[in-house]
N, C-alpha and C positions, 0 to 999 in steps of 0.2 A: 476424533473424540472432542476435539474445542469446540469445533464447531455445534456438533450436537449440543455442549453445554452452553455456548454461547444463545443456540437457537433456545435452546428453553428457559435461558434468563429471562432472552426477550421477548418471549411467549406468554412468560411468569408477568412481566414488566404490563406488559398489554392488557392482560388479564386483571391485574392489581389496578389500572386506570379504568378500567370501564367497570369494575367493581365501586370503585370510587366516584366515578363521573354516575353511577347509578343510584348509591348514598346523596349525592349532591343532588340531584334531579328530584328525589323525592323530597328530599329538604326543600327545595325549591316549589312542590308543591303545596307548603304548608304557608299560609299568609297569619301572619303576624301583627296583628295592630293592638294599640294602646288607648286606654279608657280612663280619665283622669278624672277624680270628686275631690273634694275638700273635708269632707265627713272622714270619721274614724272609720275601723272596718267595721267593729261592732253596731256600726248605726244599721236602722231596721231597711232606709233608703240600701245601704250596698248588701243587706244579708239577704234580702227579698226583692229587691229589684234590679242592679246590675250583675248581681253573680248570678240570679239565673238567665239575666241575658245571654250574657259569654256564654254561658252553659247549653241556651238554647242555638245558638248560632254555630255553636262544635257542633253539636248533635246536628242542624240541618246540614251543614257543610261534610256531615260523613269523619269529623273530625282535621279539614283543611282550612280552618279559619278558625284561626285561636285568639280571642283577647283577655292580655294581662290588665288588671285593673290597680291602677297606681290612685292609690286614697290618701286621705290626711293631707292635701296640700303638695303631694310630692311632686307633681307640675306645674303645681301653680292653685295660690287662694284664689279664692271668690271671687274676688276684681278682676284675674286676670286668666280663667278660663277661658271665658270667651276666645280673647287672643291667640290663649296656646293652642285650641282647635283652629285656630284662622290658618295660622304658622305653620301649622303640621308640628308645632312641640307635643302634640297627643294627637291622636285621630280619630278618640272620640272624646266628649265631656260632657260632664252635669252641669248645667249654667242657672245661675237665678239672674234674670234679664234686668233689674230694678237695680243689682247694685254694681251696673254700669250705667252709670245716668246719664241718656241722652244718647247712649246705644242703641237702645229699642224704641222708639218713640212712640210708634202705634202700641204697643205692646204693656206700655208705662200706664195705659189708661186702665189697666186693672189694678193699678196701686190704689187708687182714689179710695176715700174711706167709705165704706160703709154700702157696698155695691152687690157685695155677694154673700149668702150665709153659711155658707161651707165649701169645703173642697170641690164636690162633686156637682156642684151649684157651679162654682168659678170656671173648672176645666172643660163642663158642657158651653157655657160661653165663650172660651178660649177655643174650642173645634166649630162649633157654629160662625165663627168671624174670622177664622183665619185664613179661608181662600180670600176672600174678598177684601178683608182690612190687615190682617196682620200679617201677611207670606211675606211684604217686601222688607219689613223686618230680619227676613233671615234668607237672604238672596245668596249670600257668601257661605250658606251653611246647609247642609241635608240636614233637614230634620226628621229624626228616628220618633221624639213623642215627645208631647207635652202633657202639662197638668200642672195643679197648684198643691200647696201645703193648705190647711186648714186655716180658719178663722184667727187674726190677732187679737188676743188677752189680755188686761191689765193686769198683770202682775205684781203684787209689793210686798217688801218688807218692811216699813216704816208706821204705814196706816192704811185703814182700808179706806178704798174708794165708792163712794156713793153719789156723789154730786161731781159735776165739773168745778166746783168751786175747791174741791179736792184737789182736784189733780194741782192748784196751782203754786207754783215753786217746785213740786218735785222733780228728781230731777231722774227719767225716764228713760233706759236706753230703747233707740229706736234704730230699726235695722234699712231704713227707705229714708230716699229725699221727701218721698211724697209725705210719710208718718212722722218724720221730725216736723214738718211742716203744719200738718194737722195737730201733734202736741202743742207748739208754739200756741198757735190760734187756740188751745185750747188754757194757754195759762201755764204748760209744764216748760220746762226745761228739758230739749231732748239733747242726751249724748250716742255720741256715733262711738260704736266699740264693735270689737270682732265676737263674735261667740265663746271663745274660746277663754276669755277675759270676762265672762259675767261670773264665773261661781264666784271669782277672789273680788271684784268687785260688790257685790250683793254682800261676802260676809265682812267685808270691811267698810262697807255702807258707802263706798263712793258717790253710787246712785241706790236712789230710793226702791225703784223696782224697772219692770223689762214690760217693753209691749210685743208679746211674740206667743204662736200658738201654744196650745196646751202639748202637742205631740213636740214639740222643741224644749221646752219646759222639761221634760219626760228623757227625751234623748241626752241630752247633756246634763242630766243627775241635778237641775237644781230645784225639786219640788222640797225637799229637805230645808230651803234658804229662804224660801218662798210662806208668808203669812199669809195675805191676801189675795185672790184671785177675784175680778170685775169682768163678767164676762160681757165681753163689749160687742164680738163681733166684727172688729174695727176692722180690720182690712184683711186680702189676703194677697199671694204674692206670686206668679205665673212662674213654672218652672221648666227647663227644656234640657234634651237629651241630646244633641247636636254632633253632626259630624264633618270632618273634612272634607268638602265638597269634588276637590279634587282629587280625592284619594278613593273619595267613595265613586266614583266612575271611571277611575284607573282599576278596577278589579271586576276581574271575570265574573259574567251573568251570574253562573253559581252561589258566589260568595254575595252580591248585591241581593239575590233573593233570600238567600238565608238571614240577613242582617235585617230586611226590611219584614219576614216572616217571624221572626223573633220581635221584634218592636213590637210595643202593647199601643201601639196607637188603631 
């Protein structure tokens, strides 16, 4: 009689492990990677554009390639994206190339002012030059798609802008080396500040106004703080979807095609 019980413990025991070792296997075929932005969730970039990525690359992958998207910073600001994609601190990220200066150098030459008149103007020259001038730019990085934000605005609260004779003394936030550099030249004073720090700035009048598109304006709620809009045109600013190079050719054909089918490039 022991032994019969004995035998069925361990028949029980066997059964419980490969029931388990079977749990695990499937967990194991579920890949898991991570997609980090600096934007809120609410911005229209992660409600329209990254959440139905993830969303498209479940659906291709049959539901075996899942990505969480860590927003607001939780990887890491704007400066230091780039890196955390390098690093494998995320496996994949939103990066804007211009505010690592001297990161992108080919890349840098669509800061210059006054080159492109809208988004869809910028991001057709940003795919027209990138096999040939801009790839070695991102040699450390797959890149899933690029594009730019819209046209930069002058914005203000103090006085409106008509003349460059205007702008001078004001004291301008600017989001680029390249556009602090063209305010100077133009007579303003630019300050370097985060996004995050223009509403309490603008109503406590630290600076005068902000050079940044109308859909930034818009997303971070400061058209309420905002008197004057000069629509300039001024610049715009290459944006890229990037991922970890080594991570992205560590994973099975399946999930590479899904990842790259889903990309709007």
């Amino acid at each position: 009689m022991k032994r019969v019980i004995l035998l069925g413990v361990t028949m029980a025991f066997a059964f419980g492990c490969l029931v388990g070792g079977g749990v695990k296997a499937v967990k194991a075929e579920t890949i898991e990677l991570k997609m980090a932005h600096f934007m809120p969730p609410m911005h229209i970039q992660h409600q329209k554009s990254f959440v139905p990525f993830a969303q498209n690359v479940e659906k291709l992958s049959n539901g075996k390639v899942k990505i969480k998207i860590y927003s607001g910073g939780a990887l890491g600001g704007p400066k230091q994206l780039a890196d955390a994609v390098k690093t494998g601190i995320t496996d994949i990220a939103f990066i804007i190339p211009s505010y690592t200066t001297g990161r992108f150098p080919r890349t840098s030459v669509f800061d210059l002012p006054f080159l492109f008149d809208n988004a869809v103007h910028a991001t057709n020259g940003i795919y027209d030059m990138y096999d040939r001038y801009l790839a070695e730019d991102y040699k450390d990085y797959k890149v899933l798609w690029l594009y730019s934000f819209g046209a930069g605005q002058l914005h203000s609260v103090t006085k409106p802008i008509h003349t460059i004779d205007d702008l001078k003394g004001m004291k301008i936030r600017s989001g680029t080396a390249y556009m602090s550099k063209a305010l100077e030249l133009l007579g303003a004073n630019p300050v370097g500040m985060p996004v995050s720090k223009l509403s309490i700035s603008l109503q406590k009048k630290v600076i005068d106004g902000v050079l940044t598109p109308y859909c930034a304006a818009v997303d971070f709620k400061l058209l309420d703080l905002l008197k004057y809009i000069t629509q300039a045109d001024m610049y715009v600013s290459p944006m890229a979807v990037v991922m970890n190079k080594e991570k992205f050719d560590s994973l099975p054909e399946f999930a590479q095609k899904a990842i790259d089918e889903a990309s709007p490039a």
